[in-house]
C-alpha positions as CSV (number, residue, x, y, z in Angstrom):
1,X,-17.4,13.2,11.9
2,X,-18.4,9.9,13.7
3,X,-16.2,8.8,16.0
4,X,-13.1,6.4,16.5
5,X,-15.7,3.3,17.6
6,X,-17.5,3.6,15.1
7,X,-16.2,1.4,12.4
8,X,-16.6,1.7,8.7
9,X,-18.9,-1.4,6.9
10,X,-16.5,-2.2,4.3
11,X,-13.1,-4.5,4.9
12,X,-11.3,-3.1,1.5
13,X,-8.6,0.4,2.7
14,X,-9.1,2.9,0.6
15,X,-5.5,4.8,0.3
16,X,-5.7,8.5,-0.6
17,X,-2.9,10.7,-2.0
18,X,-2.4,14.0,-0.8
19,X,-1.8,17.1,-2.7
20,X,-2.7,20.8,-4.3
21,X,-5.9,19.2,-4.6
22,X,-6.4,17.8,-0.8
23,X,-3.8,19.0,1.2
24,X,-5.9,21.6,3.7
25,X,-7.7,20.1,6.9
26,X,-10.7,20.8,5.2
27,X,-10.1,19.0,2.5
28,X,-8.3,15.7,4.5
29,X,-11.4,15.7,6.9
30,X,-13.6,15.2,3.5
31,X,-11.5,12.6,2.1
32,X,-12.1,10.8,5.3
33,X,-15.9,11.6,5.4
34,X,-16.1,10.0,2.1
35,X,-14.1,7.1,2.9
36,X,-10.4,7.6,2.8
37,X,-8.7,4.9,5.2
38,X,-5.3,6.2,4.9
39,X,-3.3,9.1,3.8
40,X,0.1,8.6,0.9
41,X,2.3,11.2,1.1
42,X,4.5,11.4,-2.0
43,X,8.0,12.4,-1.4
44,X,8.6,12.7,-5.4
45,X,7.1,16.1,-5.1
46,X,7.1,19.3,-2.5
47,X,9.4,20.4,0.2
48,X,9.8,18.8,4.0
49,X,8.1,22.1,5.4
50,X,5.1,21.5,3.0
51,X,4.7,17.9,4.2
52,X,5.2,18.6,7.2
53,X,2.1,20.7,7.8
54,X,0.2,18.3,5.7
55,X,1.0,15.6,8.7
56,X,0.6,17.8,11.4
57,X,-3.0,18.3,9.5
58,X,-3.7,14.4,9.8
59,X,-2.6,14.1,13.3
60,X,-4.7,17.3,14.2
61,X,-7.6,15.5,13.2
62,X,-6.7,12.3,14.8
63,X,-6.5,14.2,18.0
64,X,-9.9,15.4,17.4
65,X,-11.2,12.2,16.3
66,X,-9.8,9.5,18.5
67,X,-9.4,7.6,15.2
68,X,-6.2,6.5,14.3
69,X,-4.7,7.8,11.2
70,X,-2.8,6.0,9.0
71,X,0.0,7.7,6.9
72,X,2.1,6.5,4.3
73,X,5.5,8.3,2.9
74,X,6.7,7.1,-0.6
75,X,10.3,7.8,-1.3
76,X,10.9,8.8,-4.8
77,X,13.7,6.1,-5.0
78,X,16.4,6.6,-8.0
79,X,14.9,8.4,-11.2
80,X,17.2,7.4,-14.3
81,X,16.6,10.0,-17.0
82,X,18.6,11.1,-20.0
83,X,20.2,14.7,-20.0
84,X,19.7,18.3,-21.9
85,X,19.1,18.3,-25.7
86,X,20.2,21.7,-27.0
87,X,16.7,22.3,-29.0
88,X,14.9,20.9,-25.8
89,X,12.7,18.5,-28.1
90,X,14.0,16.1,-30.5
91,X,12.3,13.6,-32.8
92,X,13.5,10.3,-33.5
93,X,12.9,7.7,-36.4
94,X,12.2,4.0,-36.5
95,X,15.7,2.5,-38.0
96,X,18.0,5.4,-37.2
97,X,20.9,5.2,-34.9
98,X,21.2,7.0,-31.5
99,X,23.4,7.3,-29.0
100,X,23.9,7.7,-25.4
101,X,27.2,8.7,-24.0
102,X,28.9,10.3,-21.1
103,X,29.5,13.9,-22.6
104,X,27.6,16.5,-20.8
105,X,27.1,19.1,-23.8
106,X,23.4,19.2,-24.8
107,X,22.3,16.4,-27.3
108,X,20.9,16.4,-30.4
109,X,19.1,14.0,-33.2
110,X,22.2,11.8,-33.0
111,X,23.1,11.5,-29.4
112,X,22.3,13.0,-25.6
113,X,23.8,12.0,-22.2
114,X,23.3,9.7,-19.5
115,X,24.7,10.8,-16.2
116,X,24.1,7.2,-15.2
117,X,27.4,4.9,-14.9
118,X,25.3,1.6,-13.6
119,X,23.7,1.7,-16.8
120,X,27.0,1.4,-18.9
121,X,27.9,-1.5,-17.1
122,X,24.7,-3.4,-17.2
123,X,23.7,-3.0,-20.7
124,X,24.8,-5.4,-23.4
125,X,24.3,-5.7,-26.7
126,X,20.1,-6.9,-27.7
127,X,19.0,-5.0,-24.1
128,X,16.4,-3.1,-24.8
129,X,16.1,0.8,-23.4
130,X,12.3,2.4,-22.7
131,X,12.2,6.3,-22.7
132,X,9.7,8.0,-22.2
133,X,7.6,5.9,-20.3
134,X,8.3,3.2,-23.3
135,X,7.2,5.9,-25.7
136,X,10.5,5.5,-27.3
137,X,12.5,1.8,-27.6
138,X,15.8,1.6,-28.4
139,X,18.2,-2.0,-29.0
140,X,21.7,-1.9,-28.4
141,X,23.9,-2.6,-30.5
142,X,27.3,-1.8,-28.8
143,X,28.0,-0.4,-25.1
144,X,31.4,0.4,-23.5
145,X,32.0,2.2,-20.1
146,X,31.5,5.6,-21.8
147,X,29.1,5.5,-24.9
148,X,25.8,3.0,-25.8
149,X,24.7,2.7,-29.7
150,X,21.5,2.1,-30.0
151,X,19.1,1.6,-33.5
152,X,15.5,3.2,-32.4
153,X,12.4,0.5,-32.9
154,X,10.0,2.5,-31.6
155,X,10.3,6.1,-33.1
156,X,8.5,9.5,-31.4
157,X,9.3,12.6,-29.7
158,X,12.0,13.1,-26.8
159,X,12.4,15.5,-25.0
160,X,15.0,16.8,-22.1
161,X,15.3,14.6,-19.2
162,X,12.7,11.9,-19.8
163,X,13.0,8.7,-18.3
164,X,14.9,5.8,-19.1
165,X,14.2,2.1,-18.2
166,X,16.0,-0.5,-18.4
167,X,13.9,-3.8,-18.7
168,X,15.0,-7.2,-17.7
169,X,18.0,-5.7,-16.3
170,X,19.0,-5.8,-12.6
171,X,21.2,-2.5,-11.8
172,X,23.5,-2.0,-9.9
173,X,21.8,0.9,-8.1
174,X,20.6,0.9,-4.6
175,X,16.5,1.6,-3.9
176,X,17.6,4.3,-1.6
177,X,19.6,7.3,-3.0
178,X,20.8,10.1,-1.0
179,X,17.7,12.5,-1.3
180,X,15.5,9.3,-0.3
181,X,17.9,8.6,2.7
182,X,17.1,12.8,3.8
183,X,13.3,11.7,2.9
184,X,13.4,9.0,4.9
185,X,15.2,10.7,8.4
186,X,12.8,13.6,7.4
187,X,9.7,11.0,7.5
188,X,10.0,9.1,10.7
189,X,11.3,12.0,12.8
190,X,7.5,12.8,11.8
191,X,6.4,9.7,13.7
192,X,4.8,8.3,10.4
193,X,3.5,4.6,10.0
194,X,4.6,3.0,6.7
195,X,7.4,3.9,4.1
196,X,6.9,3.4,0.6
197,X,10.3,2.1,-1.4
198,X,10.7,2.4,-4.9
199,X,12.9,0.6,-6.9
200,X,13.1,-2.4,-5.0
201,X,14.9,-4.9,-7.1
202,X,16.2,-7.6,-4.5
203,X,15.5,-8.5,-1.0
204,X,18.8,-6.4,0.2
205,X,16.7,-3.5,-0.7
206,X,14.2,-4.2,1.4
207,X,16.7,-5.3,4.0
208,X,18.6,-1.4,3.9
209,X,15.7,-0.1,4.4
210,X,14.4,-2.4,7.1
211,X,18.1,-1.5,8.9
212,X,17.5,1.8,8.7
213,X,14.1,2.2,10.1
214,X,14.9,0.0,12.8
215,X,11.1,-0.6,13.9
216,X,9.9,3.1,13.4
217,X,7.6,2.7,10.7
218,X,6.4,-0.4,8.4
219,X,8.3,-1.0,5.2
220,X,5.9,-1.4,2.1
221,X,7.7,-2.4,-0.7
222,X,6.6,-1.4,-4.1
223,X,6.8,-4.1,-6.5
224,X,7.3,-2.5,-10.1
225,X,11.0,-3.8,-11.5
226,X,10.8,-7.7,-13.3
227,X,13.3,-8.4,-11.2
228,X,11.4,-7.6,-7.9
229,X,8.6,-9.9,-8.9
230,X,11.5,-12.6,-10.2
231,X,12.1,-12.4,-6.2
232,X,8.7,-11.4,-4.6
233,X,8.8,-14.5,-1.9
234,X,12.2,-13.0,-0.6
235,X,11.3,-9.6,-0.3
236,X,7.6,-11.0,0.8
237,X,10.1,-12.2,3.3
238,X,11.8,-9.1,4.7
239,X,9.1,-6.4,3.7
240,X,5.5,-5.8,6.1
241,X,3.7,-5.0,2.9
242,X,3.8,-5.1,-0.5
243,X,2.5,-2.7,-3.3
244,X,1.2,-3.9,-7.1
245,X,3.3,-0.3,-8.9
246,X,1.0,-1.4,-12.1
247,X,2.7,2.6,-13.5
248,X,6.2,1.5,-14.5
249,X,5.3,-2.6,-13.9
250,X,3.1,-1.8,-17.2
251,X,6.5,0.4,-19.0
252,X,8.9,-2.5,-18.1
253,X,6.4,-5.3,-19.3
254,X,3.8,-5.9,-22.1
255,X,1.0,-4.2,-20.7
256,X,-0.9,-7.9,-21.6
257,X,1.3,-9.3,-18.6
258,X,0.4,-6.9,-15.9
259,X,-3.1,-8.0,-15.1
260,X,-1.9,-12.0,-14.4
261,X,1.3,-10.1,-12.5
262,X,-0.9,-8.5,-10.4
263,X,-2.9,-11.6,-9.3
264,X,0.3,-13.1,-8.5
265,X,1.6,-11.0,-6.4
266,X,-1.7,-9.9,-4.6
267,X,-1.9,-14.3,-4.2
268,X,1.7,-14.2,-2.8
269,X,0.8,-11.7,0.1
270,X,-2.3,-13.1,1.0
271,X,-0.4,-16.5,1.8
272,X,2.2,-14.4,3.6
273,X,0.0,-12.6,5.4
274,X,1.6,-9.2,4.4
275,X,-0.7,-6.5,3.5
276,X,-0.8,-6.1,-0.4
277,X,-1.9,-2.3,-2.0
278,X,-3.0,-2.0,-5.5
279,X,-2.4,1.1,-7.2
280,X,-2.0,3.4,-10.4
281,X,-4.9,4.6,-12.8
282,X,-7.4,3.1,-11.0
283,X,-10.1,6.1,-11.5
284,X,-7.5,8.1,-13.8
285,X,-10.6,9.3,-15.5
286,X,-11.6,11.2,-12.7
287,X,-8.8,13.4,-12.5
288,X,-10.8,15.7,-14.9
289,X,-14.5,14.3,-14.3
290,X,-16.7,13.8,-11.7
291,X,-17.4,10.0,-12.9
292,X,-14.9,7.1,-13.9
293,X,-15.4,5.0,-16.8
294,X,-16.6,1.4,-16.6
295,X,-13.6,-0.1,-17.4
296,X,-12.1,2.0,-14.5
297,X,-15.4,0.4,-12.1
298,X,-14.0,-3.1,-13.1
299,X,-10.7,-2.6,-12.7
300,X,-11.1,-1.5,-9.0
301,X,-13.6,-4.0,-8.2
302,X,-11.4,-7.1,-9.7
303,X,-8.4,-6.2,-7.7
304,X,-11.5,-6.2,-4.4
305,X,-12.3,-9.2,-5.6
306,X,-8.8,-10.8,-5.4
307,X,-8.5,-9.8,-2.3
308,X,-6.3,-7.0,-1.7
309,X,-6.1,-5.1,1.6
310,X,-6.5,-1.7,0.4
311,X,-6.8,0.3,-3.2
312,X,-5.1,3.7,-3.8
313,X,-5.9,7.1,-5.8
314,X,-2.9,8.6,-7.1
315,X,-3.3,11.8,-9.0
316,X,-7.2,11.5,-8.8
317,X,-6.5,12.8,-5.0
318,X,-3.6,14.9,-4.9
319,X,-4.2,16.9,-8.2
320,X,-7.5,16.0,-9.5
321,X,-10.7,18.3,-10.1
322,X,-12.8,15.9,-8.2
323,X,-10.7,14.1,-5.2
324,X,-13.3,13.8,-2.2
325,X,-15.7,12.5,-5.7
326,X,-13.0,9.9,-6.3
327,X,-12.6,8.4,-2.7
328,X,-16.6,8.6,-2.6
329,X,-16.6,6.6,-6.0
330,X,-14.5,4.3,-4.3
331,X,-16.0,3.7,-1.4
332,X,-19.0,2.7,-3.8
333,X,-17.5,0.5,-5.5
334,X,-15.9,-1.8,-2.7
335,X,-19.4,-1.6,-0.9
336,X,-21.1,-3.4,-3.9
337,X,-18.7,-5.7,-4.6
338,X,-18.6,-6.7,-0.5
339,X,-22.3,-7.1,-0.9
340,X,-22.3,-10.1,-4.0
341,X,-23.5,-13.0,-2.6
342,X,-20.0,-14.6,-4.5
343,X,-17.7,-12.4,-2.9
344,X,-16.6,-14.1,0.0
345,X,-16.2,-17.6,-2.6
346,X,-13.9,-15.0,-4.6
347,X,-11.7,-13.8,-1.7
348,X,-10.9,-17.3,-0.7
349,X,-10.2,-18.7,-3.8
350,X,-6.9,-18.2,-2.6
351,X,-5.6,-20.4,-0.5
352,X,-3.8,-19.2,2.9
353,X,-2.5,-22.4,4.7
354,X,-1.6,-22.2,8.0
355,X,1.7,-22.4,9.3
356,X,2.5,-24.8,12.4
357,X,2.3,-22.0,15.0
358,X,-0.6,-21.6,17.5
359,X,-0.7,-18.0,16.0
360,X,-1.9,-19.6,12.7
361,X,-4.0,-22.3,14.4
362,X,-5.6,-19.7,16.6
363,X,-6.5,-17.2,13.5
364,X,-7.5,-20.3,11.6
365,X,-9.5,-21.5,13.8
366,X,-11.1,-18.4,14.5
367,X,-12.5,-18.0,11.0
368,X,-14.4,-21.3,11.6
369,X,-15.6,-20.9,14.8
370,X,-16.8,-17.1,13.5
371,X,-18.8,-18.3,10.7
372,X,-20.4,-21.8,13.0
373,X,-21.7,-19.4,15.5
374,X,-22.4,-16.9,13.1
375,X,-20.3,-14.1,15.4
376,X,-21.0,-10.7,14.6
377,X,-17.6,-9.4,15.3
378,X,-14.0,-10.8,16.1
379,X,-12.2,-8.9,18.7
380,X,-8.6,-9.1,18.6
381,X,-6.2,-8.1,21.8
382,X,-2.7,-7.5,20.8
383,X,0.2,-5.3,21.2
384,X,2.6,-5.9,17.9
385,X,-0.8,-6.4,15.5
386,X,0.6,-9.7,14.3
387,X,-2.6,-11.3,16.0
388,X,-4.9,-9.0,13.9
389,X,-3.3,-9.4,10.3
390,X,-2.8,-13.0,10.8
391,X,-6.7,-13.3,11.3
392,X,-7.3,-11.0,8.3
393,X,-5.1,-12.9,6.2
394,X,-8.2,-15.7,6.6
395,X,-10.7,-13.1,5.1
396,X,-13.2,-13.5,8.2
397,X,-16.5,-11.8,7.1
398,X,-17.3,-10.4,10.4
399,X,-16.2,-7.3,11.4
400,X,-12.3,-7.4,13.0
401,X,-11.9,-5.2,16.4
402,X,-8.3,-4.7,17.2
403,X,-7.7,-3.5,20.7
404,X,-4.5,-2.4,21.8
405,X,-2.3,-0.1,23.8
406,X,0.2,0.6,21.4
407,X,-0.8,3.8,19.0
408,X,1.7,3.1,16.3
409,X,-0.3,-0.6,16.0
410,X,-3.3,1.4,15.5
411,X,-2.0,3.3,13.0
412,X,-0.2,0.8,10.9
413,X,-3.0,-1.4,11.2
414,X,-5.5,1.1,8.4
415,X,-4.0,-0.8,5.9
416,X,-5.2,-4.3,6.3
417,X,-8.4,-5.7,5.3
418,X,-11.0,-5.3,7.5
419,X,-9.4,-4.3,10.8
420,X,-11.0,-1.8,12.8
421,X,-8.4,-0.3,15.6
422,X,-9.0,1.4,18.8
423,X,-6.2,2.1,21.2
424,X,-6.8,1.2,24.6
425,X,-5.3,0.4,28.1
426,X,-4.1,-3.3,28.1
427,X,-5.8,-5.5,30.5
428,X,-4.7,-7.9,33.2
429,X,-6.9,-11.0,33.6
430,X,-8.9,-13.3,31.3
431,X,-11.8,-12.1,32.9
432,X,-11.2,-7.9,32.4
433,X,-10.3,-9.1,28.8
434,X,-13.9,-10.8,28.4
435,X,-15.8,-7.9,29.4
436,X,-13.5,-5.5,27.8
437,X,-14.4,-7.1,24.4
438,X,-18.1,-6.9,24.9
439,X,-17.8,-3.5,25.9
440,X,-15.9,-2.2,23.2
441,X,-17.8,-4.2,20.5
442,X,-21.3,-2.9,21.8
443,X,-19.9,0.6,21.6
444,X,-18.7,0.1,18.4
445,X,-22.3,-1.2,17.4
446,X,-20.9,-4.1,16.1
447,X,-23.0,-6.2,18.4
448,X,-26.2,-6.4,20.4
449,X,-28.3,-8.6,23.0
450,X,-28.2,-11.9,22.3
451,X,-25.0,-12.1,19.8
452,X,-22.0,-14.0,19.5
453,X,-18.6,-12.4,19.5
454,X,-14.8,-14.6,18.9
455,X,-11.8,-13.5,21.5
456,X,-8.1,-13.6,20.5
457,X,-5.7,-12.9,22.4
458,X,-2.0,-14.1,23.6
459,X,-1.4,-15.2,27.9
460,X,0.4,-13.6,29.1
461,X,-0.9,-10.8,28.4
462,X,1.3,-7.2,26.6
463,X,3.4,-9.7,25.4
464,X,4.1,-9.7,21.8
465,X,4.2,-13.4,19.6
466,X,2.1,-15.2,21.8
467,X,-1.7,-15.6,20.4
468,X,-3.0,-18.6,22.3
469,X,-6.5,-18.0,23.5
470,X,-9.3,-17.9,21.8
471,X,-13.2,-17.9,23.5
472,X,-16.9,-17.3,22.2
473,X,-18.6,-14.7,23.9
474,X,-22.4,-13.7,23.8
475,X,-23.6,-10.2,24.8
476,X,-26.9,-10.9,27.1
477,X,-29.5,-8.8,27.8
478,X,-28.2,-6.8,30.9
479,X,-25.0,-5.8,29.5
480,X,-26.0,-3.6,27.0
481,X,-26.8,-0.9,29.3
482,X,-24.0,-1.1,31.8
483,X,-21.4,-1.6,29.0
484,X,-21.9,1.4,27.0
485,X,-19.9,3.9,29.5
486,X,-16.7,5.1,28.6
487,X,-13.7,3.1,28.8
488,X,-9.7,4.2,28.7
């Protein structure tokens, strides 16, 4: 295993789930071998003892390392399903009538309940109900507090306690239900770096969770309700990340609409300068085989080319036959698309204008300089990593070398586009920082005799907010013996 300065070529994060499939240190140290950036931890499945080791697996190897590891729990969020049917399987026909009603005896052909009050309330007649995934599609026709009619348009199979959406509809349910709220204690008394929510329909969602975690952990909200991307520039506004759910996005909407929605909202956090995953079926194919299809190739390479910050495996990594095969395949891809002469025209066809802070000035100012003096690496001092993800947000081309002395920055910070991070011991003067930069970029082989490197930093310095320096730097010829010691 290479070491912590030794970072990877590519900018995209790859985002691995764990599972069956990966969860033993074996199997996590291959995943990161092959090119896994981060871990996802899915709270939707397991126990908190089972997870538990899992982590304590990822932070064994971080010990061993020195590289940061960056983990992400997803909180299963609110699951609406329909109840028991008393032959466990019905089968339902286009044009009939069925019904969904408060009565807890086990359904049949005609009818089946729905432990769900919110529903009751929200529907009205012409809402349309998905089950199934949108395998099934009912329309109401009449809903009162205790009982929905519905005529079936889409016809199929149901079974017991299949999902229900409700498209179009905001809910009256909260993104975080009990279990997610034990999930969620459970996760940052773990000392994990970003939290997953699902369901996020509003900003407020975002804003409970935000409360809750009080600074602990990032907040990634996943974006897969319409009403969540009605409102993406509010939550943009409250959450440190974003996530494209394409899984129920594509139930809730013609699947024709998710490819535009994606762009959108991957657009939206670029300008924001919020992190922005894309996930779901991305290699599905390789869940059973060793190689994805070409359609699969293309659909992880488009959302590379839009610039997202990272791409994640879902099932291809926690319960696949080939997992470390699907990170590899990953890695692949994102290395061929970051070497098309056209890619860095693609990544900033979206524009990121700066706002009037020196922050913004700094980092855009720092992708101009970087490219004039054709720097071979941008190194980045900062404490809260708003410094570092402000200059990603630009898409600089050379390689990003965040130093800093808080751990849980270095963590968080494997989910942003081309940020290396090494934890290190703050400095003190303008002068230490220089030489510090140099130092750490020539150990990192980012640099060598003769090259141009790009300092940003905030004076004074430890203190969070305050980017206002930035200097060009060249490495000359006697340095690059005296600054390859160690350094704390």
């Amino acid at each position: 295993m290479a070491n912590s300065l030794q970072p990877r070529s590519r900018r995209v994060r790859i985002l691995a789930t764990l599972g069956p499939a990966s969860d033993t240190p074996e199997q996590i140290e291959a995943l990161v071998r092959a090119g896994a950036d981060a871990f996802r931890v899915n709270m939707s499945h397991g126990a908190h003892k089972g997870h538990a080791e899992v982590i304590a697996h990822i932070r064994a190897l971080e010990a061993r390392t020195g590289r940061p590891m960056t983990i992400l729990v997803d909180l299963q969020g609110p699951k609406l399903r329909v109840g028991q049917f008393a032959a466990g399987r019905i089968t339902l026909s286009t044009g009939s009538r069925f019904a969904l009603d408060r009565d807890p005896a086990p359904g049949d052909a005609t009818r089946v309940c729905l432990r769900h009050p919110e529903i009751f309330a929200a529907v009205h007649p012409g809402t349309a109900l998905l089950l199934d995934d949108g395998k099934i599609r009912l329309r109401v026709e009449t809903a009162s507090a205790d009982r929905i009619d519905t005529v079936v348009e889409v016809a199929g199979p149901l079974s017991t306690a299949k999902g229900v959406n409700v498209p179009n509809v905001v809910l009256p349910i909260p993104a975080l239900t009990d279990k997610d709220r034990r999930d969620l204690e459970f996760a940052l008394d773990q000392d994990i770096d970003w939290i997953a929510l699902s369901f996020v329909q509003r900003p407020e969602d975002v804003a409970e969770a935000k409360r809750i975690v009080a600074g602990r952990a990032a907040v990634l909200a996943k974006i897969e309700k319409p009403a969540a991307v009605e409102r993406l520039s509010e939550i943009l506004d409250f959450a440190d990340g974003v996530m494209v759910a394409r899984g129920d996005l594509g139930v809730e909407l013609p699947p024709e609409q998710v490819p535009p929605i994606q762009k959108r909202i991957v657009q939206a956090a670029r300008r924001a300068g919020k992190p922005v995953v894309v996930a779901t079926q991305m290699l599905e194919s390789m869940i059973t085989s060793p190689t994805p299809t070409r359609a699969e190739v293309s659909d992880v390479a488009n959302a590379m080319y839009d610039g997202a910050d990272a791409v994640m495996l879902s099932a291809e990594s926690a319960a696949g036959s080939y997992p470390v095969e699907a990170v590899a395949m990953m890695d692949a891809i994102a290395r061929q698309v970051e070497a098309d002469p056209q890619y860095s025209a693609r990544i900033h066809f979206t524009d990121t204008p700066a706002e009037p802070t020196s922050a913004d000035a700094i980092a855009e100012a720092t992708a101009d300089i970087a490219r004039i003096v054709s720097a071979k690496a941008v190194v980045c001092f900062t404490f809260s990593g708003s410094t570092a993800r402000r200059a990603a947000r630009e898409r600089i081309l050379a390689p990003l070398l965040m130093l800093t002395p808080n751990l849980d920055t270095a963590r968080r910070a494997g989910l942003v586009w081309g940020v290396h991070a090494i934890k290190t011991r703050d400095v003190e003067s303008f002068e230490e920082m220089i030489a510090k930069a140099k130092r750490m970029a020539l150990r990192a082989e980012m640099v060598g005799g003769g090259d141009a490197i790009v300092v940003i930093a905030g004076v004074p310095f430890g203190t969070p907010g305050s980017t206002n320096v930035l200097h060009i730097a060249r490495v000359v010829g006697d340095e690059l013996t005296s600054y390859r010691r160690d350094d704390g």
